[in-house]
C-alpha positions as CSV (number, residue, x, y, z in Angstrom):
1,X,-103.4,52.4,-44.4
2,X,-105.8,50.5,-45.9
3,X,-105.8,49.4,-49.5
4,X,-108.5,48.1,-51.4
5,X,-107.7,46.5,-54.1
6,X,-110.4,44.6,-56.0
7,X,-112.4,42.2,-53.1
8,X,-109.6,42.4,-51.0
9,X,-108.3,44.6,-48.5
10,X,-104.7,44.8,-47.7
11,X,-103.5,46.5,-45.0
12,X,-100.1,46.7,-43.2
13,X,-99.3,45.1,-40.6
14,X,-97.0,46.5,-37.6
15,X,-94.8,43.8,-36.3
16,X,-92.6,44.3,-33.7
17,X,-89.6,42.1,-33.6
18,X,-89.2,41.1,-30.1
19,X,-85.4,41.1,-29.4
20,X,-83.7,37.3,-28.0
21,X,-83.4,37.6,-24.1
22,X,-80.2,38.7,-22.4
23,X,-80.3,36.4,-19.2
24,X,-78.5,33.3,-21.0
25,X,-75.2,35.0,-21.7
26,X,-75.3,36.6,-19.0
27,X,-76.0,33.7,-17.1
28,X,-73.1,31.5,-18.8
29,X,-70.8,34.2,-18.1
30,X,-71.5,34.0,-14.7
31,X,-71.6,29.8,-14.8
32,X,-68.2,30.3,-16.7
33,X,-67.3,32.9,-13.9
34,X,-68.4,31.0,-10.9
35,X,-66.5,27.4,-12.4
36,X,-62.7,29.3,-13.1
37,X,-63.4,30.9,-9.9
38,X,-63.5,27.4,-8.1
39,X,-61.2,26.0,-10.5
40,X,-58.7,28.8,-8.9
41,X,-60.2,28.2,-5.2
42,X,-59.4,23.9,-5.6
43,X,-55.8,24.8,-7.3
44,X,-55.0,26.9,-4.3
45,X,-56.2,24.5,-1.2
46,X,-54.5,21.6,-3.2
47,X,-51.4,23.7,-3.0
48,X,-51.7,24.6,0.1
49,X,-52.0,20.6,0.9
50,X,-49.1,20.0,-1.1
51,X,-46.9,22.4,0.8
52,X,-48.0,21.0,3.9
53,X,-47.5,17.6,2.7
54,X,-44.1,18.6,1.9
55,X,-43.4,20.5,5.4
56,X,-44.6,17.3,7.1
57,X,-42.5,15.2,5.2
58,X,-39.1,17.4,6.8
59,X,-40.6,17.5,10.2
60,X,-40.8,13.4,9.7
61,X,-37.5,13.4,8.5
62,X,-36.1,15.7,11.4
63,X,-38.1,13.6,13.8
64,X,-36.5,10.1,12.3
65,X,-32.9,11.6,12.4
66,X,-33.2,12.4,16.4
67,X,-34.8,9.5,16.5
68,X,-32.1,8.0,15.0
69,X,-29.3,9.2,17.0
70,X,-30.6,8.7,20.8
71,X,-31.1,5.2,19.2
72,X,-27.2,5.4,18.5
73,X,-26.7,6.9,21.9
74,X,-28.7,4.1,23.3
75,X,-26.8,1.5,22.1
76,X,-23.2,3.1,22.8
77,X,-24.1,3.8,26.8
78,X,-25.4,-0.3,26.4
79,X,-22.3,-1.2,25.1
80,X,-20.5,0.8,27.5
81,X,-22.6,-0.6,30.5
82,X,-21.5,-3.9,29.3
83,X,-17.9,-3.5,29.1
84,X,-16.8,-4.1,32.7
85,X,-14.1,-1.7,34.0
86,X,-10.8,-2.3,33.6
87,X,-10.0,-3.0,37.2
88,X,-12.4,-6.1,37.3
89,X,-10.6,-7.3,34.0
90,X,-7.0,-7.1,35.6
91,X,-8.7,-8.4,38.9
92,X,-9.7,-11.5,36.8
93,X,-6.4,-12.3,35.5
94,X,-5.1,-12.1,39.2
95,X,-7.4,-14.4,40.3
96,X,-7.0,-16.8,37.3
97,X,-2.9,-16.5,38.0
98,X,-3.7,-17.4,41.3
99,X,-5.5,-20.5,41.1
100,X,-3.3,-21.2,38.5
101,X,-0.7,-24.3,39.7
102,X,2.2,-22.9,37.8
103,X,4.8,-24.0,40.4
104,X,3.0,-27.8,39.5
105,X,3.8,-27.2,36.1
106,X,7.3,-26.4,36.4
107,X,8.1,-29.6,38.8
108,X,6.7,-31.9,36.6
109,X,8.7,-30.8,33.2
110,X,11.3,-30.6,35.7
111,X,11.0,-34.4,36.9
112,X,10.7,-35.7,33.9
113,X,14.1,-36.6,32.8
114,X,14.7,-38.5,29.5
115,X,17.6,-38.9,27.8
116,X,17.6,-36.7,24.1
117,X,14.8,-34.4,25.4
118,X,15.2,-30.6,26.1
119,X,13.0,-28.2,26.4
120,X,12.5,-25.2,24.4
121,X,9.7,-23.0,25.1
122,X,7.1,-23.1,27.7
123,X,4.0,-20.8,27.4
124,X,1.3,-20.7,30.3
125,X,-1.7,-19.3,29.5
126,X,-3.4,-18.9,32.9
127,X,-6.8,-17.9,32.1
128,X,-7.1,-20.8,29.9
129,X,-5.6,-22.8,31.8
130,X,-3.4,-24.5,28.9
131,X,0.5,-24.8,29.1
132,X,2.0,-25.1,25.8
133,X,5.8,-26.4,25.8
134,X,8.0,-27.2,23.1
135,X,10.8,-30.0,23.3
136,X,13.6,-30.8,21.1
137,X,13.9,-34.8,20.8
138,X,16.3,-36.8,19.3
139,X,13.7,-39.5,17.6
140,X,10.0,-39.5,18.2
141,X,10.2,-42.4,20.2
142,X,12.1,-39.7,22.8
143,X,9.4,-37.4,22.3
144,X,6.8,-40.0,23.2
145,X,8.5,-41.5,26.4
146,X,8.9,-37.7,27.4
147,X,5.3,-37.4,27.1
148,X,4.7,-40.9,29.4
149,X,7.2,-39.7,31.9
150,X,4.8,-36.2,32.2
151,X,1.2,-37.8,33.1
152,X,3.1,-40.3,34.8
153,X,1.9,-40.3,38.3
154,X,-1.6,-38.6,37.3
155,X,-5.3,-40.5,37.4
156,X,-6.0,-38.5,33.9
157,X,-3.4,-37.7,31.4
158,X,-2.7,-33.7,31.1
159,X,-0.2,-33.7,28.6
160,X,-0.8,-34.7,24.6
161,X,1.5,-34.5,21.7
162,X,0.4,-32.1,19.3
163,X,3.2,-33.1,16.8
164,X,6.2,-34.1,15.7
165,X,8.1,-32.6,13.5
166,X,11.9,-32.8,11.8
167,X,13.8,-29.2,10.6
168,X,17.2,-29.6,9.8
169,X,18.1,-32.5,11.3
170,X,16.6,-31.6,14.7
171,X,13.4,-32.5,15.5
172,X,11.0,-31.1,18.0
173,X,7.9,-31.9,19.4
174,X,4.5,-29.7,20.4
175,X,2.9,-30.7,23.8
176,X,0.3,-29.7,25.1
177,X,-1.2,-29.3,28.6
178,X,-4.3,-28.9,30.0
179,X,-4.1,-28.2,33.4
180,X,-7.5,-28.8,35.7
């Protein structure tokens, strides 16, 4: 053990090498461990979000679509509601066909009576209240004297020409009346 060598003495030293700890790999195994475990944990709840994200999305979409049609179903028993029966519609007429002085009408086309005027067509529209007749004339003059001789006798003139107008050597005129 000990060595003399001249003055000196040598001697041998023991040395033992202490070995490295093993806490820090352990420990970043477990760091590494403990982050891809929350990693997984984060990855699931955000899927679980996402699902329910989507599944709320269809229940939205289901909800909008009945929404949709009692909206529709609204509106169509409105409409309906609106539209008054068909009784009170041909009840309407009757009443407007009643008030209506048609037989009027008819005695003064019939009392006017000029020379080169005929009639051709009468239509009465009651509810309007409009008479629309039309007269074949030999000249427009005709067709305007015809016209005098139908407000003659009235306060405010019922009757207007419309037109006058020449087919094959006929001509005819539109007048129009509007009957209070």
């Amino acid at each position: 053990m000990g060595q003399t060598t001249g003055s000196s003495v040598l001697r041998t030293l023991r040395v033992d090498f202490a070995r490295p700890p093993r806490w820090p790999v352990t420990s970043l195994w477990l760091l590494a461990s403990l982050v891809l475990v929350l990693a997984a944990w984060a990855g699931l709840r955000d899927t679980q979000g996402w699902f329910a994200l989507s599944e709320g999305k269809a229940k939205t979409a289901a909800l909008q679509a009945r929404l949709d049609q009692a909206l529709v179903a609204q509106a169509a028993q409105a409409a309906s509601a609106a539209v008054p029966p068909p009784f009170a519609v041909d009840a309407k007429r009757w009443m407007a066909l009643s008030t209506f002085d048609s037989g009027g009408v008819l005695r003064s086309i019939e009392s006017a009576q000029v020379a080169g005027a005929k009639v051709v067509s009468l239509e009465i529209d009651a509810e309007g209240r409009r008479v629309e007749l039309e007269v074949e004339v030999a000249s427009a003059d005709v067709a305007t004297a015809y016209l005098q001789s139908l407000n003659a006798g009235m306060d405010h003139p019922v009757w207007v020409l419309s037109r006058v107008q020449a087919q094959g050597g006929t001509e005819s005129a539109l007048i129009l009346g509007q009957i209070p």
